[in-house]
C-alpha positions in Angstrom: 7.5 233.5 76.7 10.6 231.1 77.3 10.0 228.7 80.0 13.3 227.3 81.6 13.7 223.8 83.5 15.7 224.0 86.3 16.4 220.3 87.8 16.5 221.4 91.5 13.2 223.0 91.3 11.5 219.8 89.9 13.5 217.6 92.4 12.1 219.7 95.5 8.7 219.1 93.9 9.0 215.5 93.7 10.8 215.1 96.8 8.0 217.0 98.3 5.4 215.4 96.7 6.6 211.9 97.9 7.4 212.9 101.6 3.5 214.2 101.8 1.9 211.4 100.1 3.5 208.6 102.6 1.6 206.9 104.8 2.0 207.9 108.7 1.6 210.5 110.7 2.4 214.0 109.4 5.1 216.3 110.5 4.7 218.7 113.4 7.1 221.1 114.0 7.8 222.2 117.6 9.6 225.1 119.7 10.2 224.1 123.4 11.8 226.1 126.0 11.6 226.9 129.4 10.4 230.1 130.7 11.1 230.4 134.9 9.0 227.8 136.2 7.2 226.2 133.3 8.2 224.2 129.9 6.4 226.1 126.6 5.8 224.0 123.7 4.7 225.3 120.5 3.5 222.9 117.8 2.7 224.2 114.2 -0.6 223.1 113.0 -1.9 225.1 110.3 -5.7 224.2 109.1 -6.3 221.9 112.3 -9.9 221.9 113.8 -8.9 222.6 117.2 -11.4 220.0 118.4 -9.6 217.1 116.6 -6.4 218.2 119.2 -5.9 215.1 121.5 -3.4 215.3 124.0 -2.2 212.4 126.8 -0.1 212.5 129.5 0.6 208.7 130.2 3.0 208.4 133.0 6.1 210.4 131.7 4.7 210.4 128.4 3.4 213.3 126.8 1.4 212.6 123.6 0.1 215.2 120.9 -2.4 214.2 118.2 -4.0 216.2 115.6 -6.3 215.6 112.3 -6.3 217.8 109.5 -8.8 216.7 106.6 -8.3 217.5 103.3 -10.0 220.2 101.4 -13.4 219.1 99.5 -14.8 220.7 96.4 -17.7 218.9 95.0 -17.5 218.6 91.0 -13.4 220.5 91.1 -10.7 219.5 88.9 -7.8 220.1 91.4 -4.8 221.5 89.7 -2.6 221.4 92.8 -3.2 219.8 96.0 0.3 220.2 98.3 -1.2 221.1 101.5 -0.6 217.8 103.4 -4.0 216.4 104.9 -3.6 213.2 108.0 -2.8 212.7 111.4 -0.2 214.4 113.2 1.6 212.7 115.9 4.4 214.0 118.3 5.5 212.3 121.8 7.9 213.7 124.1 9.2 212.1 127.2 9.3 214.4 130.4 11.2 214.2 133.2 9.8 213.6 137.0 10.1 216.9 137.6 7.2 218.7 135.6 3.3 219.4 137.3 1.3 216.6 135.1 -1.9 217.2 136.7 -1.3 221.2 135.8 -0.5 220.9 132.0 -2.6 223.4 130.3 -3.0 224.0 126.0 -4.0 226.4 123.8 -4.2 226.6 120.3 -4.6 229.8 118.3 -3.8 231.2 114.7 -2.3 227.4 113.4 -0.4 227.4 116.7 -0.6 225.0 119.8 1.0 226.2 122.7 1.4 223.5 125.9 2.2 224.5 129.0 3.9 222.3 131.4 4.6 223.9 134.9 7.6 222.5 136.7 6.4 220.9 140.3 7.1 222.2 143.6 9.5 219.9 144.4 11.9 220.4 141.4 12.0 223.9 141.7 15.2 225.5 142.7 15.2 226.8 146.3 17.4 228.4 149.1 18.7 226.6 152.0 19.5 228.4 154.8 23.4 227.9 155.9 23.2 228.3 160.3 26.1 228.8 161.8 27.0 225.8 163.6 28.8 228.0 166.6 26.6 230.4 167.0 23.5 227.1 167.0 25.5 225.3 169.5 25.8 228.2 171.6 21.9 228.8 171.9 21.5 225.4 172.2 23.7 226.0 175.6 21.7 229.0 176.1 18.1 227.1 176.3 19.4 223.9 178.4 20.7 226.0 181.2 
């Protein structure tokens, strides 16, 4: 069986290798969208205890934090060990116009959703246009 070395290959592992290693909190990749009168954020976090989810809303400051411990074998020789273990950490700044005190989460299959309702007063609304004749004219109407 001929085994062949390809560079790139070897230079993603490294690369990889390094990037996990670091010290710091781990990456934590994120959708975020809005959907009619809410903000949906979805946060990747595979092998998280759901109960070692922390998040803070601190004025306009929305704070996600997340532990995921590494895998324990008593007496095993690991031969590969790539799935990163540590603290996540994402904040995001949101505007005055989002519901703080209605920011609900949920985190299923690996995956954190965040729902962040837009408040009352931010949400788009009709105003009526009168017709300024036709208001001065019953205006007339009710003082005579």
């Amino acid at each position: 069986m001929a085994m062949t070395f390809d560079p790139f290959s070897e230079l993603d592992r490294v690369a990889s290798t390094l990037l996990q290693s670091r010290p710091g909190p781990r990456v934590m990749p994120v959708d975020l969208y809005r959907d009619a009168d809410r903000y949906v954020l979805n946060a990747d976090l595979p092998g998280v205890d759901p109960g070692s989810v922390d998040i803070d809303v601190d004025g306009q400051l929305l704070t996600i934090r997340a532990q995921r411990t590494a895998g324990t074998v008593e007496g095993a020789k690991w031969l590969a060990q790539e799935r990163p273990a540590g603290t996540y950490l994402r904040q995001f700044s949101i505007g005055e116009g989002v519901d703080t005190s209605a920011i609900s989460a949920s985190y299923d299959n690996g995956v954190l959703s965040v729902i962040i309702p837009v408040s009352e007063r931010a949400k788009p609304r009709k105003i009526q246009v009168h017709n300024a004749s036709t208001s001065a004219d019953a205006q007339k109407t009710l003082t005579s």
